[in-house]
Backbone as numpy.savetxt, mean C-alpha at the origin, in Angstrom:
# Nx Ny Nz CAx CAy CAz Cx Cy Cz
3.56 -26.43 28.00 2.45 -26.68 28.88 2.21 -25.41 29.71
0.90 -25.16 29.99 0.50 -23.66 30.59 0.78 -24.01 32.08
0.77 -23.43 32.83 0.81 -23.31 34.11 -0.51 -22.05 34.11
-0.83 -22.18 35.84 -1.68 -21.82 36.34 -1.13 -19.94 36.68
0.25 -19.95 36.50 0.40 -18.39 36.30 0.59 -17.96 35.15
0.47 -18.71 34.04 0.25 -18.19 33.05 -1.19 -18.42 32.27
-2.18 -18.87 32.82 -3.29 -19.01 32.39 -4.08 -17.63 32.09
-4.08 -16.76 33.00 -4.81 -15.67 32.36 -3.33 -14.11 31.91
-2.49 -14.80 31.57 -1.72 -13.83 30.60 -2.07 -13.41 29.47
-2.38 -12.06 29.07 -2.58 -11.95 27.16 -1.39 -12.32 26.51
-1.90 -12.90 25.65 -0.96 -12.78 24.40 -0.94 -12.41 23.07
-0.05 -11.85 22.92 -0.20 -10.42 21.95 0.08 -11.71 20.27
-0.76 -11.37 19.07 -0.44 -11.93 17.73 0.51 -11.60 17.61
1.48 -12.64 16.79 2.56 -12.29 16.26 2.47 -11.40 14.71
3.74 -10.94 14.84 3.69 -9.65 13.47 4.69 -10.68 12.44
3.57 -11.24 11.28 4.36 -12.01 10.59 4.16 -11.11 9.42
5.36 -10.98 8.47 5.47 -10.29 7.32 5.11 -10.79 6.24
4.17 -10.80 5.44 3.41 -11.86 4.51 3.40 -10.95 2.92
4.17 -10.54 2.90 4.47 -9.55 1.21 5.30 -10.56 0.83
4.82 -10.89 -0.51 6.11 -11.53 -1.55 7.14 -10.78 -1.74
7.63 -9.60 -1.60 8.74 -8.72 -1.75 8.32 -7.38 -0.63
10.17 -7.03 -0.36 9.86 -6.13 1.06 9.34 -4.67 -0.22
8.60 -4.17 0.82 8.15 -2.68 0.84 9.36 -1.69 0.78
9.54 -0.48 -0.04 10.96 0.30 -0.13 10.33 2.20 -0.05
10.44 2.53 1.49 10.12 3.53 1.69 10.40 4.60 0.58
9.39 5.76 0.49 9.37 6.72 -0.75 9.93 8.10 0.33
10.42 9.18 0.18 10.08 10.05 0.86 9.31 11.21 0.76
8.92 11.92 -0.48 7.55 12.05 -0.54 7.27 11.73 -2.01
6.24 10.94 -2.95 5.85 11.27 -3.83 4.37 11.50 -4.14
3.59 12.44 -5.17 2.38 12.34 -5.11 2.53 11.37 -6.64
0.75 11.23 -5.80 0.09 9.97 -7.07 -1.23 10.67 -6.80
-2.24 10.14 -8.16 -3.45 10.17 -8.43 -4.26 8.83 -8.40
-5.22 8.93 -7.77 -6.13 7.64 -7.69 -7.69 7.84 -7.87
-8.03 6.91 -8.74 -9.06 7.26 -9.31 -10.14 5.97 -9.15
-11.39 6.14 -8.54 -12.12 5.15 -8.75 -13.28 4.58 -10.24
-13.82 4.05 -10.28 -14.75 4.01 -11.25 -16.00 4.82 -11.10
-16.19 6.12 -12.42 -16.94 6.84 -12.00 -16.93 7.88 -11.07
-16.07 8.08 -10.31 -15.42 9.58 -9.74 -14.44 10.10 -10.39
-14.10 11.36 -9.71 -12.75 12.22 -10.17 -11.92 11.82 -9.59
-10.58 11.77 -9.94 -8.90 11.50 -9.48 -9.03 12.52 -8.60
-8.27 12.00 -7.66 -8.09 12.32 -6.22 -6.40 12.59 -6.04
-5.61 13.81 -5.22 -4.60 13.23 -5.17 -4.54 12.56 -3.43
-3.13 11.56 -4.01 -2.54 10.67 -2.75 -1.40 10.65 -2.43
-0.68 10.32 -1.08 0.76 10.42 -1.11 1.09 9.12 -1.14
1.93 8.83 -1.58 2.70 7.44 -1.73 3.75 7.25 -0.85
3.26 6.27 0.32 4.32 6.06 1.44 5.59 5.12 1.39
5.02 3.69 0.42 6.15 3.06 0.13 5.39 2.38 -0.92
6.46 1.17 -1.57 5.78 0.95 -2.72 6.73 -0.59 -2.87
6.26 -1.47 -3.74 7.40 -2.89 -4.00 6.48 -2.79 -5.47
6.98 -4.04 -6.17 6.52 -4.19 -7.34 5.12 -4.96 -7.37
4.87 -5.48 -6.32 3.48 -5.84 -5.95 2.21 -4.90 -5.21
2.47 -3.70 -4.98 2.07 -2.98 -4.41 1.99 -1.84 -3.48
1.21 -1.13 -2.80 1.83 -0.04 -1.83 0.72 0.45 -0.76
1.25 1.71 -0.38 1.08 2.21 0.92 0.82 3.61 0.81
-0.47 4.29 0.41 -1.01 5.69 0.38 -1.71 6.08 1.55
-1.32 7.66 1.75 -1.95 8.30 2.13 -3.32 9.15 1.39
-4.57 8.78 1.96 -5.63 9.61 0.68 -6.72 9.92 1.81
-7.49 11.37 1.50 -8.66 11.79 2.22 -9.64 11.06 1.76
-10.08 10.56 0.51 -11.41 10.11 0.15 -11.19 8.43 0.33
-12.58 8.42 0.93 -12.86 6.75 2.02 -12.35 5.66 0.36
-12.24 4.77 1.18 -11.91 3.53 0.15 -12.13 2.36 0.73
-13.20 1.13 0.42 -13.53 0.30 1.14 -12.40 -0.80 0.46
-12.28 -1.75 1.46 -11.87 -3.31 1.09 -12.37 -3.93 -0.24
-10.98 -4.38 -1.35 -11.87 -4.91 -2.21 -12.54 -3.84 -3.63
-12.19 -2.77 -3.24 -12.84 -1.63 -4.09 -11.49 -1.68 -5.16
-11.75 -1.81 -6.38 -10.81 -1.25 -7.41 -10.93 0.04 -7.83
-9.52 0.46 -8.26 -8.71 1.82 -8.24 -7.61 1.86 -9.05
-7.48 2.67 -9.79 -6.47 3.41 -10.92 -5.84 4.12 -10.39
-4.37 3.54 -10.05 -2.84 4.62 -9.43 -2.84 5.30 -10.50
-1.79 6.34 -10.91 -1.07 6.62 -11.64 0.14 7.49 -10.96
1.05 7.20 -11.53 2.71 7.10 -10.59 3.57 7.74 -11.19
3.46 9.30 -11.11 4.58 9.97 -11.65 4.07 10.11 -13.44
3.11 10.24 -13.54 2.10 10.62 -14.61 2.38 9.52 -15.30
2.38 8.79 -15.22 2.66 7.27 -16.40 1.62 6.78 -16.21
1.12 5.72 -17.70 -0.22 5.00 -17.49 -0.75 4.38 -16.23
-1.85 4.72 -16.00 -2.56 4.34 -14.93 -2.64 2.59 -14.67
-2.52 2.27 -13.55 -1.83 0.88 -13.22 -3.49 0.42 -12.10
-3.97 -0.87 -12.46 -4.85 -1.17 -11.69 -4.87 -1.90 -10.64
-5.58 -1.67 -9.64 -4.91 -2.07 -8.25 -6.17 -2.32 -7.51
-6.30 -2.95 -6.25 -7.19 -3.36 -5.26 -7.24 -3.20 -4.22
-7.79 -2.62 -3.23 -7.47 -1.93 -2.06 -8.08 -2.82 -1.02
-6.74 -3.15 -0.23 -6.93 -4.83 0.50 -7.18 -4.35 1.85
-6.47 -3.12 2.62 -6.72 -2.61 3.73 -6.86 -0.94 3.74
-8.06 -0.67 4.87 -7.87 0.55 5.19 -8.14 1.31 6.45
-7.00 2.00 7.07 -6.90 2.18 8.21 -8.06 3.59 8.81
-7.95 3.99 7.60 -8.86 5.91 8.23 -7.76 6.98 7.63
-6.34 6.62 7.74 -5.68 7.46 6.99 -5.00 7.08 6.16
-4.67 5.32 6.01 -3.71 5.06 4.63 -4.46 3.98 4.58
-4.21 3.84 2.95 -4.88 2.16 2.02 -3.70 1.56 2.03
-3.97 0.28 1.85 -2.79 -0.35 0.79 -3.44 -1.10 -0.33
-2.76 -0.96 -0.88 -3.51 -1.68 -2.80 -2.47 -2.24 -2.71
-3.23 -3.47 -3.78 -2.09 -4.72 -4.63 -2.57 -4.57 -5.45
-1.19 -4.43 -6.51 -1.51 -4.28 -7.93 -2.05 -5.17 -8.50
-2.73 -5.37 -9.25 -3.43 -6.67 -10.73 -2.24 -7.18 -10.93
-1.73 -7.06 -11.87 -0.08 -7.16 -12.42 0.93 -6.79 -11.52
2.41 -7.23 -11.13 3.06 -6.45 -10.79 3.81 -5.22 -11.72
4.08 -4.01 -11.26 4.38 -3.13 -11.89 6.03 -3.16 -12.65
6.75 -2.87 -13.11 8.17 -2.89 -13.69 8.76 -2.27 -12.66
9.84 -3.25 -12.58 11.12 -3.18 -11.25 12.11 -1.71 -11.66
11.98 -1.31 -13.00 12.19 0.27 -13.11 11.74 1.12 -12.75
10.26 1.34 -12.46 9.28 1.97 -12.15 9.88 2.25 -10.89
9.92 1.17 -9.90 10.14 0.95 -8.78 11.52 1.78 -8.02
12.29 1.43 -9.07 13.86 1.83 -8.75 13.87 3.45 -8.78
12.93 3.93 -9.51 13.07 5.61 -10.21 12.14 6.47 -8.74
10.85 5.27 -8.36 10.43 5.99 -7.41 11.39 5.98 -5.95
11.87 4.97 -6.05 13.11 4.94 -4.26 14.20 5.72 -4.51
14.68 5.71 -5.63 16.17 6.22 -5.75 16.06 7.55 -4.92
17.40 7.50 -4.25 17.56 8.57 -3.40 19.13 9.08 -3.49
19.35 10.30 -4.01 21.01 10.49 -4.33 21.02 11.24 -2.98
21.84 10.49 -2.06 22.54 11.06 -1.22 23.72 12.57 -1.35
């Protein structure tokens, strides 16, 4: 029940994590992304799961716009670009990608 000192408090949304699988930081890799009808662009790849990821790219990309990764020169993987901030997208893949794929881009030998 509110009380009258808490009636005009903000309250901030909660940060709920809504990925079917966690995100697995990259530390740097490049990728190419390509729309329909332009030239491949390069992008940096910030993190990545088998459902999708987290680029850095100069050329605009609206909500909803489909786009061709390609990840360490392997066939180009199709994807959908669900958010965009001004400096990073995130795409979800069509398919999820192979959990090898995945493992080759995080691996990190200490």
């Amino acid at each position: 029940m509110a009380t009258k000192f808490s009636q005009y408090r903000a309250v901030v949304p909660a940060l709920v994590e809504q990925r079917a699988a966690p995100r697995h930081r990259i530390l740097v890799t490049r990728a190419t992304l390509t729309k329909r009808g332009n030239k491949p662009v390069e992008a940096m790849l910030h993190d990545l799961s088998v459902y999708g990821c987290r680029l850095a790219c100069t050329a605009p990309h609206g909500e909803g716009e489909k786009v061709w990764l390609s990840l360490r020169g392997d066939q180009p993987v199709p994807a959908t670009v669900v958010w965009n901030d001004g400096a990073h997208i995130g795409c979800r893949f069509d398919d999820p990608i192979e959990r090898s794929l995945v493992r080759q881009l995080t691996l990190v030998i200490c």
